[in-house]
C-alpha positions as CSV (number, residue, x, y, z in Angstrom):
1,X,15.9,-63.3,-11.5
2,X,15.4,-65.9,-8.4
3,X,13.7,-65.5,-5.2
4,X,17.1,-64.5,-3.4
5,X,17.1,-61.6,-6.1
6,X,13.5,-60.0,-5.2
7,X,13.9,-60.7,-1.6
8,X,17.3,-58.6,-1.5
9,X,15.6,-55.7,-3.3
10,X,12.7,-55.9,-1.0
11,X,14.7,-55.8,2.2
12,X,16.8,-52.7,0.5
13,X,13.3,-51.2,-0.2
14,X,12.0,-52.0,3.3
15,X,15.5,-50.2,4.5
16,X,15.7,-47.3,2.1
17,X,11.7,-46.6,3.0
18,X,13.0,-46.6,6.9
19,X,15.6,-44.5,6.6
20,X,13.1,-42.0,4.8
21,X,10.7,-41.8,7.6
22,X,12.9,-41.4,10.6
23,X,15.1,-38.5,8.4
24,X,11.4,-37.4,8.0
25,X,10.6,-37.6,11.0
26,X,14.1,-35.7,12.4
27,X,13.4,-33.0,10.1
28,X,9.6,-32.5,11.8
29,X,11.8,-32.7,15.5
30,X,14.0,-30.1,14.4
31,X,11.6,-27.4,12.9
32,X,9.5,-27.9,16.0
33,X,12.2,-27.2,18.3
34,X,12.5,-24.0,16.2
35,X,9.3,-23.2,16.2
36,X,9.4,-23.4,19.8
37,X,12.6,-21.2,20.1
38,X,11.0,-18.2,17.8
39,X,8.1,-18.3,20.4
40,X,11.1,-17.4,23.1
41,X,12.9,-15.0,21.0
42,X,9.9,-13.3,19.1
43,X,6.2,-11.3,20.1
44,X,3.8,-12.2,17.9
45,X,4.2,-9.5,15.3
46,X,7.8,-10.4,14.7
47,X,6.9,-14.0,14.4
48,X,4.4,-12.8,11.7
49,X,6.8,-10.4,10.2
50,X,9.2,-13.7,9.8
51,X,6.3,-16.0,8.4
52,X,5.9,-13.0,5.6
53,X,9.6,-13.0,5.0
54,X,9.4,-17.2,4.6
55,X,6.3,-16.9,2.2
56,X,8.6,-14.3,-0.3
57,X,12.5,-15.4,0.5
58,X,12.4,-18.8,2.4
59,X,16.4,-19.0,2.2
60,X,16.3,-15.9,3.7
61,X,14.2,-16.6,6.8
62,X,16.2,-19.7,7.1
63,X,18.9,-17.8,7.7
64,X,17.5,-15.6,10.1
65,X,16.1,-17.8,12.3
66,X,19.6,-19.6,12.4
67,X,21.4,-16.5,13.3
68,X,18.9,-15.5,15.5
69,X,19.4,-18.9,17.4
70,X,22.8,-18.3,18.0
71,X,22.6,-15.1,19.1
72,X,20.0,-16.4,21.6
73,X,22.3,-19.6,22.5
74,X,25.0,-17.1,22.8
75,X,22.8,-14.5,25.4
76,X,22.8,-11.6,23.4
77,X,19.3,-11.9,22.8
78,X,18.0,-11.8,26.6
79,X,14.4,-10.5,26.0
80,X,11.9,-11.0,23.4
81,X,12.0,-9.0,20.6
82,X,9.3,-7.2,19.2
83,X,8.5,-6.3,15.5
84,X,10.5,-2.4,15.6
85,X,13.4,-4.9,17.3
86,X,13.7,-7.1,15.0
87,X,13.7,-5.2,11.8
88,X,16.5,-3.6,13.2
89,X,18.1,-7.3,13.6
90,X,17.4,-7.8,9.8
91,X,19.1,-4.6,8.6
92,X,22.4,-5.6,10.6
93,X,22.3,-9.5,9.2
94,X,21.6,-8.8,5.7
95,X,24.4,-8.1,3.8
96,X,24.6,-4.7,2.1
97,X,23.2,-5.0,-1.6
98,X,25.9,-3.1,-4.1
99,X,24.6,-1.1,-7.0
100,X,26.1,-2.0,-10.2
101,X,25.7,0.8,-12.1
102,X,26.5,0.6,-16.6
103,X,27.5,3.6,-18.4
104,X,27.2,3.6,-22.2
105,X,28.7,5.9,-24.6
């Protein structure tokens, strides 16, 4: 290995470890801006009902908040909701579960 060798793997180091912290640091703009959206869509107790949802099913309240962006992008959502509201605006975005039932003989 010659100097040209560890000096081109140092710069692609350097590069990759660049590339990290501003996808890093995207990822922290983008969860603040959400953050900051939930405070306009949500009262406190929703926000807190969402937060318990995240701790147990994080997918879940990914896909919540998501939805719940676009229907706030889109002006369905004009008002804040509160807790009683948005329960309601859980039952209708999660998909109905099917029971599987087995019969043995």
């Amino acid at each position: 290995m010659d100097a040209e060798d560890i000096k081109r793997r140092m710069m692609e180091e350097m590069q990759q470890q660049q590339q990290d912290e501003q996808q890093e640091a995207q990822e922290e703009y983008v969860q603040a801006q959400k953050k900051a959206l939930m405070r306009q869509i949500l009262t406190p107790n929703a926000r807190e009902r969402l937060g318990r949802i995240r701790v147990a099913q994080p997918r879940r309240a990914e896909m919540l908040e998501n939805q719940l962006i676009r229907l706030y992008q889109m002006g369905r959502i004009q008002e804040k909701l509160d807790d009683e509201q948005f329960q309601e605006v859980i039952k209708r975005l999660t998909p109905k579960k099917r029971d599987i039932n087995i019969r043995r003989k």
